[in-house]
Every structure is written in structure tokens, then in C-alpha cells.
C-alpha positions as CSV (number, residue, x, y, z in Angstrom):
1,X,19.9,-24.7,-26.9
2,X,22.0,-27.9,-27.7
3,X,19.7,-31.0,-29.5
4,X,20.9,-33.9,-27.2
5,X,20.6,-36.1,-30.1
6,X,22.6,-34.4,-32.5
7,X,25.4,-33.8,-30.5
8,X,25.4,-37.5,-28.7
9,X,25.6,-38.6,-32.0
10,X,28.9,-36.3,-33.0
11,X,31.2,-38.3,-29.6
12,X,32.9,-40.8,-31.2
13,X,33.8,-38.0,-34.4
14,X,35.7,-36.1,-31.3
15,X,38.8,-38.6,-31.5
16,X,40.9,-36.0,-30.0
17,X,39.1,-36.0,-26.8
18,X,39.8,-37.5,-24.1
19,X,37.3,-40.0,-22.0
20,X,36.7,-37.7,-19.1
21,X,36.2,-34.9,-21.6
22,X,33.6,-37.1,-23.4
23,X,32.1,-38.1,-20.1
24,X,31.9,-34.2,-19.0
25,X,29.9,-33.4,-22.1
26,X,27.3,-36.4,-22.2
27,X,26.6,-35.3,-18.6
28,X,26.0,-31.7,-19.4
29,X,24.3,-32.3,-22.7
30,X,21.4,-34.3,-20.4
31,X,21.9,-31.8,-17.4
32,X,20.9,-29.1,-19.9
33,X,18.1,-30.7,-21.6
34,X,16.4,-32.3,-18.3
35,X,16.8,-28.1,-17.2
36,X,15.4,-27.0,-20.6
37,X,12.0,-29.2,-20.1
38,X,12.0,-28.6,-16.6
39,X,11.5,-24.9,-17.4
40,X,9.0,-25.6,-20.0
41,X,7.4,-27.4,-17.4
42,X,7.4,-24.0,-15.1
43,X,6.4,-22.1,-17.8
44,X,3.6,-24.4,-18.5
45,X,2.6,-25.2,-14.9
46,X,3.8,-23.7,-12.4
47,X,3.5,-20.2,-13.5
48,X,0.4,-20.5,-13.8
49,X,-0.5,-22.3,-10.3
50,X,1.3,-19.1,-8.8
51,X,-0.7,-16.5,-11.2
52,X,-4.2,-18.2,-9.8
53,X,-2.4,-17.8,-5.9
54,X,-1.7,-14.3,-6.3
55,X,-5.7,-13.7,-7.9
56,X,-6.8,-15.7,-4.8
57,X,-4.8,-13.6,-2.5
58,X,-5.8,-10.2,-4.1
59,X,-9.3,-11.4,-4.3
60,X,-9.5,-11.7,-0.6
61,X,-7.6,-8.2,-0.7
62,X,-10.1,-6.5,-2.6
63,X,-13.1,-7.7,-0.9
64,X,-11.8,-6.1,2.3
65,X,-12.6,-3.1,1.2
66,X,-16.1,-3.4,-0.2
67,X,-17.4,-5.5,3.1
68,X,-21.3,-5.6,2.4
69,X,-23.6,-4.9,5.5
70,X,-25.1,-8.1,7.1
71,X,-28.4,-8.9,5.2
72,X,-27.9,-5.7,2.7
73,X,-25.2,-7.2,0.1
74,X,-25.8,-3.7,-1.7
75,X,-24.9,-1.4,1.3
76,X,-21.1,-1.3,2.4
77,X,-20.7,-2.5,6.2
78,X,-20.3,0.8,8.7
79,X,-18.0,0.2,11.6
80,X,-17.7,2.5,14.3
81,X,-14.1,3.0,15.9
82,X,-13.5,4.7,19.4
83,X,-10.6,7.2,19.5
84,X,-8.1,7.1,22.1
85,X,-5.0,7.5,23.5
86,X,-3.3,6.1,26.6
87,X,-1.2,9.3,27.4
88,X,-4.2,11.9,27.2
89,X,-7.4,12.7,27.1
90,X,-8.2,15.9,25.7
91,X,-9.5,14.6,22.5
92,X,-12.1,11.7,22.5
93,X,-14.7,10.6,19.9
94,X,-16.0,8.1,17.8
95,X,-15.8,7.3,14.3
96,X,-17.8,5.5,11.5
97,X,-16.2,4.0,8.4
98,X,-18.1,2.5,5.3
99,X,-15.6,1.3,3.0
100,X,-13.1,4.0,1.9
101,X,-15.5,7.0,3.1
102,X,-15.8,8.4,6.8
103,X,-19.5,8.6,7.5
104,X,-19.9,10.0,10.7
105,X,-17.0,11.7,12.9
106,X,-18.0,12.8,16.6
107,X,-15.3,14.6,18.8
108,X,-14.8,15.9,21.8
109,X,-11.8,18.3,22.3
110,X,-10.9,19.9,26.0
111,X,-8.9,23.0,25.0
112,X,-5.7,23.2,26.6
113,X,-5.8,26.6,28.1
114,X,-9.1,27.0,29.6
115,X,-10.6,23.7,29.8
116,X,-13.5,24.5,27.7
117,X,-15.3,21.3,26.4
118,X,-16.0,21.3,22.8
119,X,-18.1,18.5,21.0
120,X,-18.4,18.6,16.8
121,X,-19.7,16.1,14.1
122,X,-19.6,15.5,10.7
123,X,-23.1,17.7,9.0
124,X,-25.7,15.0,8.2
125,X,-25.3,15.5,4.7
126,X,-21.6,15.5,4.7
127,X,-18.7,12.2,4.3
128,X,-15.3,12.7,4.2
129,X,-13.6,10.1,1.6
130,X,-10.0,8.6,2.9
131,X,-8.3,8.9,-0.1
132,X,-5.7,6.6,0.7
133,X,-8.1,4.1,1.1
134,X,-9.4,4.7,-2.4
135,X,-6.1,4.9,-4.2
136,X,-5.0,1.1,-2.3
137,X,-8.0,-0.6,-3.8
138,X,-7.0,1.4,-6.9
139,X,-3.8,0.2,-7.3
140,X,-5.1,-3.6,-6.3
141,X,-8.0,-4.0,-8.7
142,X,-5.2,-3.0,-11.1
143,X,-2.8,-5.6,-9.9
144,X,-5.8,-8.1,-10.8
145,X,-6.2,-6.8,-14.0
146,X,-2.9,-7.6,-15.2
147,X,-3.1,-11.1,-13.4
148,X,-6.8,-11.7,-15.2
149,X,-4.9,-10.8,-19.2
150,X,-2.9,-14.1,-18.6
151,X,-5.4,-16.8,-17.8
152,X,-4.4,-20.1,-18.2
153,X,-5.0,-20.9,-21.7
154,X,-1.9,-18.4,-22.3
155,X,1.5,-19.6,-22.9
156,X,4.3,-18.2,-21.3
157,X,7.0,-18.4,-24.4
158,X,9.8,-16.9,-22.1
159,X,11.1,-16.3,-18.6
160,X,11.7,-12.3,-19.6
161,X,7.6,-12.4,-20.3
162,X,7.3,-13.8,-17.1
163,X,9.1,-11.2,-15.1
164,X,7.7,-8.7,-17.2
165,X,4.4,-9.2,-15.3
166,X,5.5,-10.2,-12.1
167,X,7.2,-6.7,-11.8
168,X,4.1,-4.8,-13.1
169,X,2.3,-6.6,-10.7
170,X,4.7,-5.9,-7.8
171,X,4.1,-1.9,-9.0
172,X,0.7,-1.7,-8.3
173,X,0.8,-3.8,-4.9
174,X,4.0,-1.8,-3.5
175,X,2.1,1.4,-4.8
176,X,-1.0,0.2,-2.9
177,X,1.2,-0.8,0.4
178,X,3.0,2.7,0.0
179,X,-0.5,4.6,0.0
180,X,-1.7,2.9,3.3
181,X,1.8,3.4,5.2
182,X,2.9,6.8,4.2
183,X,0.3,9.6,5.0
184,X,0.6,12.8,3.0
185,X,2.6,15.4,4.0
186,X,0.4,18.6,4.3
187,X,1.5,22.2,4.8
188,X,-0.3,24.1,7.5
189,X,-2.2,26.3,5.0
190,X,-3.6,23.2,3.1
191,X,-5.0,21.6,6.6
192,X,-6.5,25.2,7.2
193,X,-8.1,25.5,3.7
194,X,-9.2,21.9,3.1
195,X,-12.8,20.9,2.7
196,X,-12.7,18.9,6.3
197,X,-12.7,21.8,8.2
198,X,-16.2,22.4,6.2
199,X,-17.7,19.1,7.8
200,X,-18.3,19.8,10.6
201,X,-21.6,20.9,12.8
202,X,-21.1,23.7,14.7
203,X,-18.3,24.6,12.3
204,X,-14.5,24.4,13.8
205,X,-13.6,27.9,16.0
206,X,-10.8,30.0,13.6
207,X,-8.1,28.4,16.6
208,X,-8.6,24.6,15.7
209,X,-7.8,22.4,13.0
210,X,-7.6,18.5,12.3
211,X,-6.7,16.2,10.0
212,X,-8.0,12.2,9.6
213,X,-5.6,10.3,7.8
214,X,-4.7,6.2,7.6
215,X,-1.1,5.3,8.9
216,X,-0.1,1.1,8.1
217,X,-3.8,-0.5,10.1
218,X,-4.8,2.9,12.4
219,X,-7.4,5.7,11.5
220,X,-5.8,8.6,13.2
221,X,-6.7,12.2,13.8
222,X,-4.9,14.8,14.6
223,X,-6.2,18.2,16.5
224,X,-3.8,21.4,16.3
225,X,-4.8,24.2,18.7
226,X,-3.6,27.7,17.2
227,X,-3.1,31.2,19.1
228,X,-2.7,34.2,16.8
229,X,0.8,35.6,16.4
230,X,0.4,39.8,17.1
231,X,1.3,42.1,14.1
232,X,3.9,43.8,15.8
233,X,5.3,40.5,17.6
234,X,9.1,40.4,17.8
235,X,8.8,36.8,17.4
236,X,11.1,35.2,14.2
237,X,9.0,34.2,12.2
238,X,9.7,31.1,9.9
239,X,6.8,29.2,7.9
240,X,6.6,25.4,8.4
241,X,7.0,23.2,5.3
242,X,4.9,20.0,4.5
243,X,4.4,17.1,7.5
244,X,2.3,14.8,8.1
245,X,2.5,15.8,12.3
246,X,3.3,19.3,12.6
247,X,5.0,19.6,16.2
248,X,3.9,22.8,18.7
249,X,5.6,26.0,17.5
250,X,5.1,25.6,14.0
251,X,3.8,28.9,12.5
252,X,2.0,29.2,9.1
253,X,0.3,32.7,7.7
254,X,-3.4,32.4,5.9
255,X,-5.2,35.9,5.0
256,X,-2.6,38.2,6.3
257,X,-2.7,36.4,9.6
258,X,0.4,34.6,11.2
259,X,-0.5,31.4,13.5
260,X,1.5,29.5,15.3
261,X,0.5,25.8,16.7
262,X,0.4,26.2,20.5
263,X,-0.8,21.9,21.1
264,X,-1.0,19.1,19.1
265,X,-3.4,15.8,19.9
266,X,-3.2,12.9,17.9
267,X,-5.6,9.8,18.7
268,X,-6.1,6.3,16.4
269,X,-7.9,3.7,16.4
270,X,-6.8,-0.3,14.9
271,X,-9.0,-1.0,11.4
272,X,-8.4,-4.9,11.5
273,X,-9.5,-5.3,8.1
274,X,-6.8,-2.8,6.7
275,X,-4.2,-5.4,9.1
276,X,-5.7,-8.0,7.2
277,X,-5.0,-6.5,3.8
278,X,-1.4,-5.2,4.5
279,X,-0.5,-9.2,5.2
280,X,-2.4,-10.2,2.0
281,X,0.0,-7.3,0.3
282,X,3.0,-9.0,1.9
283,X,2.2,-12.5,0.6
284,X,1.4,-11.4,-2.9
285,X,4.8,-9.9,-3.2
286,X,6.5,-12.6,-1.9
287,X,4.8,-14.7,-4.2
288,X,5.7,-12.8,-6.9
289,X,9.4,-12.8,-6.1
290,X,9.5,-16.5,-5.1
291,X,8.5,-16.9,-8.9
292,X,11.3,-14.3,-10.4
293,X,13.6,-16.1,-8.3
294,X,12.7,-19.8,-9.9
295,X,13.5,-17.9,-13.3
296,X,16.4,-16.2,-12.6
297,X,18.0,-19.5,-11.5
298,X,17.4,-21.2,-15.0
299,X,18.8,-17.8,-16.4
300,X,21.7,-18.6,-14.2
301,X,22.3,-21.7,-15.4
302,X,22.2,-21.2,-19.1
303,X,24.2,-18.3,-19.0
304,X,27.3,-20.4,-16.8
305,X,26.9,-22.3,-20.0
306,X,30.5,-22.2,-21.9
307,X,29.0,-24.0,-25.0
């Protein structure tokens, strides 16, 4: 970085140059050093106004998903959440979240074919834990870690350091973002085998399965009615890979037994406090670019420096 002083002070030795030349260098000796205390200033100041935004932000984040009951600040608030879809009704219910873990889940299913009603709930002594849930709050208590290491009695001594944390920060919050909009993607096998169809009271007939899972703000569950293929069918047979929807006509084999889905139902229901925490993911992120953005342009600068 040039010392103003100093080179002021060397003009008049440059007798070969010309006045505008001279003029042209007074003007970006002061140009650089009002941009070098300006960034000493963000470093100081403003970085540290936007680190105590983003905790605020991520803060309110966080406490979405530990909301305490009303009068029981110990006890995570339940919520219960009606199923439903506006092009069918075979599959109704309700369902009860506390925090990242369903409570309570009671359905009613109409199979397709004969028109039987069915009605199942979650065993008393049972609560099925949204991972995704889990894994967001995860990744945003994380995000407040790295935030809380820089308080502001720490100086910043470079723009790089800056960055540094502003991307390790945007990790965590795009890993948390990712976890609430992409489901998994489950093979047939691992939906038939997993501990939710365990749950439920009376247990799920050998010819259904479902899956809960959280896709952006809605709680949705899917219901997959299954017919047995015959040993001796004629039928191709092709196994279906991982998805997070398997579609009618999907076939999977468990126990020497080939299946093959004959209806799919999918229902969901609007959380508005995971709404409320995707925008809080939004802002934090453009927070955090807003300030890489204010670094990079003084990075700019310097290096369209020719001296």
C-alpha cells in the first residue's frame, strides 16, 4: 500500500513528468488511501454489524424449531396438521408434530380395489423422528457457532479472513436449506424394511406401505398400495431404483417375493413455522453475500492498481 506522505513528498523529484501526469498521481495516491481506511473501517465496523444480523437472523431460525408449549417452557409445542388433498380422498388423517419428532400419526386409507376402510395410528409408545428436521437445526446451530468464535472484540486483519467465514457460514445454511427441500431418495425395499412400518397400531397389512417425509414447508406422506407379482408371471420384471415418489408399476422383490406398486397417494399439509425458517435461510445468505461482495470490490480496486 502506497504512504501518501512519502510519495507526495517525492512530486516535485519527478521533473520528467508532465503536470497531468503529476495531477493523475496526487489523485490516485488519495483515492487509494481514502479506499484503504475505508476498508479498515468495514473491517472494523461494518463486518461486524452484519456478523450480529446474521446471529439475529439465525437466532430467530433456531428457535423455530424448539417452540416451547404455552405455559410449559420445558415441553416443545405439539401442533396437529390435517392431511389432504384437493384431487382425492382415499387417504385422510391427522398429524401431530413436537419439534423435529412426529408424535402421533392417525390415517385413514380407502383401498383402491375394494373400498375397504382402513384406520391406523402411531403405538402410544412410539415417535417417529423427521430426520430432515434434525439435520436443518444441525447444520444452523453450526452456522451460529462459527458466527459466535468472532464476537466483536475480534479484529478482522484481512478481507480473505472475512470470506473465509462468510463461506463456512453459507455451508452450513445451504446444507440446512438442502435438507428441508430435497427429500431422500428411498428404494422400495428400504420403505418396506424401515422402522415406520413398525409404528403403527394395528400393524400395516403386507400390501401397504408409507413414507412421512418434509418437502420445502409441507409434511407429506405417501401411501403405496402393492399386489403380489405370481412366481410364474410372464411379466418383465425390472427392479426400481431410489425415488423419493415411486410412480404405479414400480416393482421391487423382498424375501423371495416380487411386488409391484398398483396406487400411489400422496397428501401434505403447510408447517408455517418451517416457511418461516426457509425465508430466515434466504436472508442469511444474502447477507452473507452482500458482505463478500463489499470485499471483493476493494479487492477489485487494489488489484486495477498499476503501481
Amino acid at each position: 500500500m502506497l504512504n501518501p506522505q512519502r510519495s507526495l513528498s517525492e512530486l516535485p523529484k519527478m521533473s520528467s513528468a508532465s503536470q497531468v501526469e503529476r495531477a493523475v498521481l496526487v489523485r490516485a495516491v488519495f483515492t487509494s488511501a481514502a479506499a484503504e481506511e475505508e476498508f479498515n473501517w468495514l473491517l472494523r465496523e461494518e463486518v461486524h454489524a452484519v456478523l450480529k444480523q446474521l446471529q439475529d437472523v439465525l437466532k430467530e431460525a433456531s428457535r423455530r424449531f424448539t417452540m416451547p408449549s404455552p405455559g410449559l417452557e420445558s415441553q416443545l409445542k405439539q401442533e396437529n396438521f390435517i392431511l389432504g388433498s384437493s384431487t382425492m380422498d382415499q387417504v385422510k388423517g391427522v398429524l401431530t408434530l413436537q419439534g423435529e419428532a412426529l408424535t402421533q400419526a392417525d390415517i385413514n386409507l380407502k383401498m383402491a380395489k375394494s373400498s375397504q376402510l382402513l384406520h391406523f395410528q402411531f403405538r402410544d409408545d412410539k415417535h417417529w423422528k423427521l430426520q430432515q428436521i434434525q439435520d436443518a437445526r444441525n447444520h444452523v446451530n453450526q452456522a451460529l457457532h462459527l458466527l459466535s468464535c468472532r464476537d466483536e472484540t475480534y479484529h478482522f486483519k484481512t478481507g480473505a479472513e472475512v470470506n473465509k467465514l462468510m463461506d463456512a457460514v453459507m455451508l452450513q445454511l445451504t446444507r440446512a436449506r438442502n435438507r428441508l427441500t430435497t427429500p431422500a431418495s428411498l428404494t422400495l425395499p428400504e420403505l418396506a424394511t424401515s422402522g415406520l412400518m413398525k409404528m403403527f397400531s394395528p400393524p400395516m397389512p403386507g400390501d401397504v406401505m408409507v413414507n412421512f417425509y418434509i418437502n420445502l414447508s409441507k409434511l407429506c406422506l405417501t401411501v403405496y398400495q402393492l399386489h403380489v407379482l405370481p412366481p410364474n408371471t410372464t411379466k418383465n420384471f425390472k427392479p426400481a431404483g431410489s425415488s423419493v415418489v415411486h410412480n404405479p408399476g414400480a416393482m421391487f422383490e423382498l424375501n423371495n417375493n416380487r411386488f409391484e406398486v398398483s396406487h400411489v397417494h400422496k397428501v401434505e399439509c403447510v408447517v408455517p413455522w418451517l416457511s418461516d425458517t426457509l425465508v430466515f435461510f434466504t436472508i442469511s445468505l444474502q447477507l452473507c453475500q452482500q458482505l463478500k461482495d463489499k470485499i471483493s470490490v476493494f479487492s477489485s480496486f487494489w488489484n486495477s492498481r498499476s503501481f
